[in-house]
Backbone as JSON, one array per atom type, in Angstrom:
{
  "sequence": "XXXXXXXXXXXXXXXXXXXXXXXXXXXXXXXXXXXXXXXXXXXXXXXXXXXXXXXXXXXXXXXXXXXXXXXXXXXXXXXXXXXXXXXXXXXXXXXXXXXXXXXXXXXXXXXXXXXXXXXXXXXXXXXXXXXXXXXXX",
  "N": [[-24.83, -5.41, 8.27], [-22.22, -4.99, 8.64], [-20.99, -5.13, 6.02], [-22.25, -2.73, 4.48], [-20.57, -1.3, 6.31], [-18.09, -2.0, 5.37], [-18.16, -1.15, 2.77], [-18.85, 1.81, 2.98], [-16.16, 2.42, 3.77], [-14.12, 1.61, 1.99], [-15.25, 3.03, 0.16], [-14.72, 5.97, 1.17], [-11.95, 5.57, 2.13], [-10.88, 6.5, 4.75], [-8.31, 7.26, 6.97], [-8.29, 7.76, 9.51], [-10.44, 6.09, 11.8], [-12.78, 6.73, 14.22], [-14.21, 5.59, 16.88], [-16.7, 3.52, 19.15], [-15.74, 2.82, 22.69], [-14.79, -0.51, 23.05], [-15.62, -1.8, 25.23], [-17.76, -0.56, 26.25], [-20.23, 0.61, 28.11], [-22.99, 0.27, 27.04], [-24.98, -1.38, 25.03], [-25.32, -0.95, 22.08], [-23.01, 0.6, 21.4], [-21.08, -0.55, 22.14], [-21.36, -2.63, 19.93], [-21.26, -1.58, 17.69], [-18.5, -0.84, 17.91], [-17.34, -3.64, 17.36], [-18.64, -4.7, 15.16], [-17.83, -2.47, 13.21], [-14.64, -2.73, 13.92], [-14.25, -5.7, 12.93], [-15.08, -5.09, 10.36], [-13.15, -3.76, 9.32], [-11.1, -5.59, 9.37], [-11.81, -7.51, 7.98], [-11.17, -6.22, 5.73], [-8.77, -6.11, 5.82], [-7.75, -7.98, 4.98], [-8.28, -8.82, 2.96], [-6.78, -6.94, 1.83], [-7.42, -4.58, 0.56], [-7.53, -2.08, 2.99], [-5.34, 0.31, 4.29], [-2.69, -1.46, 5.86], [-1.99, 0.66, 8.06], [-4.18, 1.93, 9.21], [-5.46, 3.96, 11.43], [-7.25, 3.48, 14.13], [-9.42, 4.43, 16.59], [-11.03, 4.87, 20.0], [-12.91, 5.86, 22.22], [-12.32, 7.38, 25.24], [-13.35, 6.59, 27.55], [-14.47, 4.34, 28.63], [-16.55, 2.83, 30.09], [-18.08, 0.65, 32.26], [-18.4, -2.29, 31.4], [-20.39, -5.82, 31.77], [-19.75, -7.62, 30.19], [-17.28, -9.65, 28.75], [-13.84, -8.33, 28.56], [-12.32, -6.55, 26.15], [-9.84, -7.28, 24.2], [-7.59, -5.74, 23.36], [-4.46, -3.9, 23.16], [-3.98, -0.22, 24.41], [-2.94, 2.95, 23.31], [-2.68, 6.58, 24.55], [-4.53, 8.9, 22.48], [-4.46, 11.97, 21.19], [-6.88, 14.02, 19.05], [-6.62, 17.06, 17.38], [-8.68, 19.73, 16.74], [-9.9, 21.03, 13.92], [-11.58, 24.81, 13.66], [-13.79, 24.48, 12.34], [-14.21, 22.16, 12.35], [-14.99, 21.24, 15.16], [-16.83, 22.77, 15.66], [-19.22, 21.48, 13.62], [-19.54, 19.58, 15.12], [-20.43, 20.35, 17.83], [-22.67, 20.86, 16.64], [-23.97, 18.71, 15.63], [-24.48, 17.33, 18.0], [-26.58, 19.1, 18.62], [-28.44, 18.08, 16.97], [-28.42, 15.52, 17.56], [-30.81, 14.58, 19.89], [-31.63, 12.39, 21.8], [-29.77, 11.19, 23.38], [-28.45, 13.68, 24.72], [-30.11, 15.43, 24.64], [-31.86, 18.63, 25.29], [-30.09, 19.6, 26.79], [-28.13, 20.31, 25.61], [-28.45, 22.49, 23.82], [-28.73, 23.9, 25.89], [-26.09, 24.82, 26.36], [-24.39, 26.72, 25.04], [-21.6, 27.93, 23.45], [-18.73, 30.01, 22.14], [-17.28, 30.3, 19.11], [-14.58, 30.71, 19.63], [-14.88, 29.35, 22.29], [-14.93, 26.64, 21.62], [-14.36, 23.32, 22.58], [-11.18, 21.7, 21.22], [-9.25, 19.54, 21.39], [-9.66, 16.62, 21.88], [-9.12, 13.78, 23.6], [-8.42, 10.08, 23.16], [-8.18, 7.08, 22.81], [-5.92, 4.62, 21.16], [-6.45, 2.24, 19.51], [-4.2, -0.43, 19.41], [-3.35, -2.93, 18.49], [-5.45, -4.05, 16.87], [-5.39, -5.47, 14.44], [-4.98, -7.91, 15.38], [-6.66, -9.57, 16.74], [-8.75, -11.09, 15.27], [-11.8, -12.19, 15.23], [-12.29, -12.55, 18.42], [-15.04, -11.88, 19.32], [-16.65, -12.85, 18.04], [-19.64, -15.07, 17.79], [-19.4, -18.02, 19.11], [-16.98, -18.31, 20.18], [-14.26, -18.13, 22.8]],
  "CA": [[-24.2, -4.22, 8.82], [-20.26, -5.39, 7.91], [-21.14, -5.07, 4.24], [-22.42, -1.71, 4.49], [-19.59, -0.75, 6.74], [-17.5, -2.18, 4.76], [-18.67, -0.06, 1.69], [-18.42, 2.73, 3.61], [-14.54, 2.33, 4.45], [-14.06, 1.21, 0.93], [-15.89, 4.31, -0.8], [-13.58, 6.91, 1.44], [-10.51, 5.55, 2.48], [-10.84, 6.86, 6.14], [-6.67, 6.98, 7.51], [-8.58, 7.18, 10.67], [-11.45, 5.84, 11.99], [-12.84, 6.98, 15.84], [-15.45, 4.38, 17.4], [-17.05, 3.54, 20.42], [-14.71, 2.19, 23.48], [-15.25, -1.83, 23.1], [-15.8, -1.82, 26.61], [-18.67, 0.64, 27.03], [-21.66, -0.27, 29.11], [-24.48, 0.46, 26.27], [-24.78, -2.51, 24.11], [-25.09, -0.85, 20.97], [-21.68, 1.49, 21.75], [-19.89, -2.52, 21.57], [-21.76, -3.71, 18.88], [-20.66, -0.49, 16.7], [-17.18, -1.2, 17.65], [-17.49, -4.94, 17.34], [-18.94, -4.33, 13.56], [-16.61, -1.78, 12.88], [-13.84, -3.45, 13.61], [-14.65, -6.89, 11.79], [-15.39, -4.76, 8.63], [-11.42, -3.42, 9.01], [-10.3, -6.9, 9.52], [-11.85, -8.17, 6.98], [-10.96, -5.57, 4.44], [-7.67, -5.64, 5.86], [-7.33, -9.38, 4.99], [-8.56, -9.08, 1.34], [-5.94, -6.33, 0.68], [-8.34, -3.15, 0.46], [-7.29, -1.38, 3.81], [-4.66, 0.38, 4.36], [-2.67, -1.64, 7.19], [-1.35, 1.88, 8.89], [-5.72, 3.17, 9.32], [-5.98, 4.49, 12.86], [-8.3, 3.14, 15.07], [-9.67, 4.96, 17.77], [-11.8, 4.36, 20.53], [-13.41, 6.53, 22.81], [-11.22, 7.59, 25.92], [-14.35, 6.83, 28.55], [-14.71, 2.91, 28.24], [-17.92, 2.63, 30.65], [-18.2, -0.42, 32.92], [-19.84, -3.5, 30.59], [-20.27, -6.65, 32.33], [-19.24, -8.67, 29.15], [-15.47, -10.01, 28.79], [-13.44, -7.4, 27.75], [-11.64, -6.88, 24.45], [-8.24, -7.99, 24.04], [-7.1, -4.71, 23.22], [-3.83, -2.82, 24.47], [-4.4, 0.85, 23.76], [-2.13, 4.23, 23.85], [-3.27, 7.6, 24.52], [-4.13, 9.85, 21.49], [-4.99, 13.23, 21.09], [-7.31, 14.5, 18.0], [-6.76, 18.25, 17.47], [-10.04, 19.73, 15.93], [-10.05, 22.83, 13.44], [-12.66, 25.2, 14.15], [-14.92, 24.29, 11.82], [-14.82, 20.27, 12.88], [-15.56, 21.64, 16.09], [-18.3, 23.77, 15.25], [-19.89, 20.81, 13.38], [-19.42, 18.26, 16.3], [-21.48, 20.62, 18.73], [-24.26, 20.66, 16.07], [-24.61, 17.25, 15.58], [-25.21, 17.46, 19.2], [-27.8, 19.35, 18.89], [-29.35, 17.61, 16.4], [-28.67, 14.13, 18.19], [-31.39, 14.9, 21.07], [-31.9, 11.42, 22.94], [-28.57, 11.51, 24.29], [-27.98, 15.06, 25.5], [-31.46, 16.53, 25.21], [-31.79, 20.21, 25.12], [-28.77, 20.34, 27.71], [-27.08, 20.91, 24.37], [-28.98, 23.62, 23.32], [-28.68, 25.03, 27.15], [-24.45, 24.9, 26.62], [-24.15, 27.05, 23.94], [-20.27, 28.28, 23.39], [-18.73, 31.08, 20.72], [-16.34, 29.37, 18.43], [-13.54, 30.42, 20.39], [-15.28, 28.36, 23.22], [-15.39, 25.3, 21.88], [-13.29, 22.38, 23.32], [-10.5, 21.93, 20.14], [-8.62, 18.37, 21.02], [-10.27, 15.55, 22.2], [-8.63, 12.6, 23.98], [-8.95, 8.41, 22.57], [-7.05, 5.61, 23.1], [-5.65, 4.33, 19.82], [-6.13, 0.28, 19.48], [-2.48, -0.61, 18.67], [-3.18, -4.51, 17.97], [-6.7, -4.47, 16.65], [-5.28, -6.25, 13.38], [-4.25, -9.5, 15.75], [-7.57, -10.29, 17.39], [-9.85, -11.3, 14.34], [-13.01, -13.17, 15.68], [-12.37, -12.71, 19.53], [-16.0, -11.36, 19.6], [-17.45, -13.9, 17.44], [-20.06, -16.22, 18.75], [-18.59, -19.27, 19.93], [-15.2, -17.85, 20.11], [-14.05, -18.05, 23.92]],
  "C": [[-22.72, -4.17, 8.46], [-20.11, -5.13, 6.78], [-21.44, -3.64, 4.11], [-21.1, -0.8, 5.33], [-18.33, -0.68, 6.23], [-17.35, -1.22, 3.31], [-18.06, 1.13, 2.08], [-16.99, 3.05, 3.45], [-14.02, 2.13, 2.74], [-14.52, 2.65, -0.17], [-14.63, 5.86, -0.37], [-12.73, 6.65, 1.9], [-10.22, 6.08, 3.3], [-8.9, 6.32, 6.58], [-6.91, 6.98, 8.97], [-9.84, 7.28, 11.24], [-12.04, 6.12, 13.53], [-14.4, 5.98, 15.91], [-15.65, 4.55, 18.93], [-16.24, 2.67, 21.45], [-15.29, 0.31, 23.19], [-15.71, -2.48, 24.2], [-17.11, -1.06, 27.02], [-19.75, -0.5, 27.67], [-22.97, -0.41, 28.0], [-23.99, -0.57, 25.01], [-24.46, -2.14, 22.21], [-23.77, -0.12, 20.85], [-20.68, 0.46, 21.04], [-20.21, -2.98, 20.64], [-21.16, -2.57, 17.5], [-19.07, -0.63, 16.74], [-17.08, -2.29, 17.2], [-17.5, -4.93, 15.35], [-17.64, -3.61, 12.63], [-15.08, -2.25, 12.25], [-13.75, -5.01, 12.74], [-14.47, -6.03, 10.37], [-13.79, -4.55, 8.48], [-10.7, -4.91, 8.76], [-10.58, -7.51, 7.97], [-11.46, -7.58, 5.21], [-9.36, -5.34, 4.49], [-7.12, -6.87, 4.96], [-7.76, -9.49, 3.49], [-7.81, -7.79, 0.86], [-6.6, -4.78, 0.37], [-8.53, -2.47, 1.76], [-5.92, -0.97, 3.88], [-3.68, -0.48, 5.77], [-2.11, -0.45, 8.26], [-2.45, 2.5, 9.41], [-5.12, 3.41, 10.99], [-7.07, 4.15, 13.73], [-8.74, 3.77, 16.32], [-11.06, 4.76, 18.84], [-12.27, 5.46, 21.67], [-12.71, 6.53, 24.34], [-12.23, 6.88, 27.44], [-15.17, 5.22, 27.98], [-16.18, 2.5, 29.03], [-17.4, 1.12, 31.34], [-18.94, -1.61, 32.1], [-19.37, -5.09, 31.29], [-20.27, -7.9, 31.25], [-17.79, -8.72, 29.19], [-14.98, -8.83, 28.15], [-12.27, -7.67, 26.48], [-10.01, -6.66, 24.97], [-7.18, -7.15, 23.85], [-5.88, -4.03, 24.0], [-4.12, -1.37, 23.4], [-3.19, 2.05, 24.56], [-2.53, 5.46, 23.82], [-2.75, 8.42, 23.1], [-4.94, 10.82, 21.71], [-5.41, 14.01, 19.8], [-7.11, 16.06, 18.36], [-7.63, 18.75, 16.18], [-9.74, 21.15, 15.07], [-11.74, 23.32, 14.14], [-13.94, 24.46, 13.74], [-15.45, 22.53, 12.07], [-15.32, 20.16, 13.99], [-17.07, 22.08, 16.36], [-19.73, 22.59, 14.7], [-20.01, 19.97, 14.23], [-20.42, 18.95, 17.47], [-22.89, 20.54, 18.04], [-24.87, 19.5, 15.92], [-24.86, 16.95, 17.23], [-26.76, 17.58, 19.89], [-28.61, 18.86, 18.51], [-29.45, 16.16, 17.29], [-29.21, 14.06, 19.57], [-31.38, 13.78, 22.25], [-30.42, 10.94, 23.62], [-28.49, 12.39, 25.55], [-29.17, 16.03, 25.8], [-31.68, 17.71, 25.11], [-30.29, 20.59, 26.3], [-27.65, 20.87, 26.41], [-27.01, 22.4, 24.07], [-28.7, 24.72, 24.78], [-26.73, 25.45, 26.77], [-23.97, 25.59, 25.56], [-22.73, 27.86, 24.11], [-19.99, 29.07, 21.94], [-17.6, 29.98, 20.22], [-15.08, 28.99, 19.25], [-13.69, 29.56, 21.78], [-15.1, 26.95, 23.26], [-14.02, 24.45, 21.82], [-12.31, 22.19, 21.46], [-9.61, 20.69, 19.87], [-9.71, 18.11, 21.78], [-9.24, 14.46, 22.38], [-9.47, 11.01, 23.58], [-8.09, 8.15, 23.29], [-7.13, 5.33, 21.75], [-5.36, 2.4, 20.53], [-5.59, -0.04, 18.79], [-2.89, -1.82, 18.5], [-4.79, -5.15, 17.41], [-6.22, -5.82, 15.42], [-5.01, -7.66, 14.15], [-5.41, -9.85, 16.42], [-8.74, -10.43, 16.74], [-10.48, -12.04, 15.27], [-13.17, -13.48, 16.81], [-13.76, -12.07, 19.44], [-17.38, -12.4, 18.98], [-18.29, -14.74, 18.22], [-19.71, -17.35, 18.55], [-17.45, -19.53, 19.34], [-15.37, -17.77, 21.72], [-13.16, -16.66, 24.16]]
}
């Protein structure tokens, strides 16, 4: 999964990347950040990342009864054009086992749809390589 993510990050040169809080309650949410981040680290550390990317994390960390990440974080605010908007409710729709048809019930005109979005930006991800690692404390 790091190798492919890695690829990924490597193929488009993402300046900023949005992920799942490292904290959430749903295992795969952490393991997508967890991954994620590793692939940055490690591409940061061989020279093929920019060190300035953006990291972002989802503003709505969830309760997870695993240690939490090491992370300090500062509020950011994405501002969406229409059309990134427009595509973000569709992938909604299409992504059913989440949201379900409540998607399809919430339907909004362009000028409806929400336009920033609140993160947290993880200001020191580059300093906590391998806190997630197994048998890392």
């Amino acid at each position: 999964m790091i190798e492919a993510i890695r690829q990924i990050i490597t193929d488009f040169h993402p300046a900023l990347i949005v992920l799942p809080h490292p904290d959430a309650w749903q295992v795969d949410h952490r393991a997508a950040n967890w991954l994620a981040i590793k692939a940055c680290q490690d591409l940061l550390k061989a020279k093929l990342l920019d060190p300035q990317t953006v990291l972002l994390a989802d503003a709505r960390p969830g309760v997870a009864s695993y240690k939490p990440a090491p992370y300090k974080y500062e509020n950011f605010v994405v501002h969406l054009s229409a059309e990134a908007a427009a595509l973000k409710r569709e992938t909604m729709w299409i992504y059913q086992s989440r949201d379900g048809n409540q998607a399809e019930g919430e339907r909004k005109t362009l000028a409806e749809l929400p336009r920033e979005e609140k993160y947290f930006r993880i200001m020191d991800w580059q300093a906590h390589a391998g806190w997630n690692e197994v048998g890392r404390n």
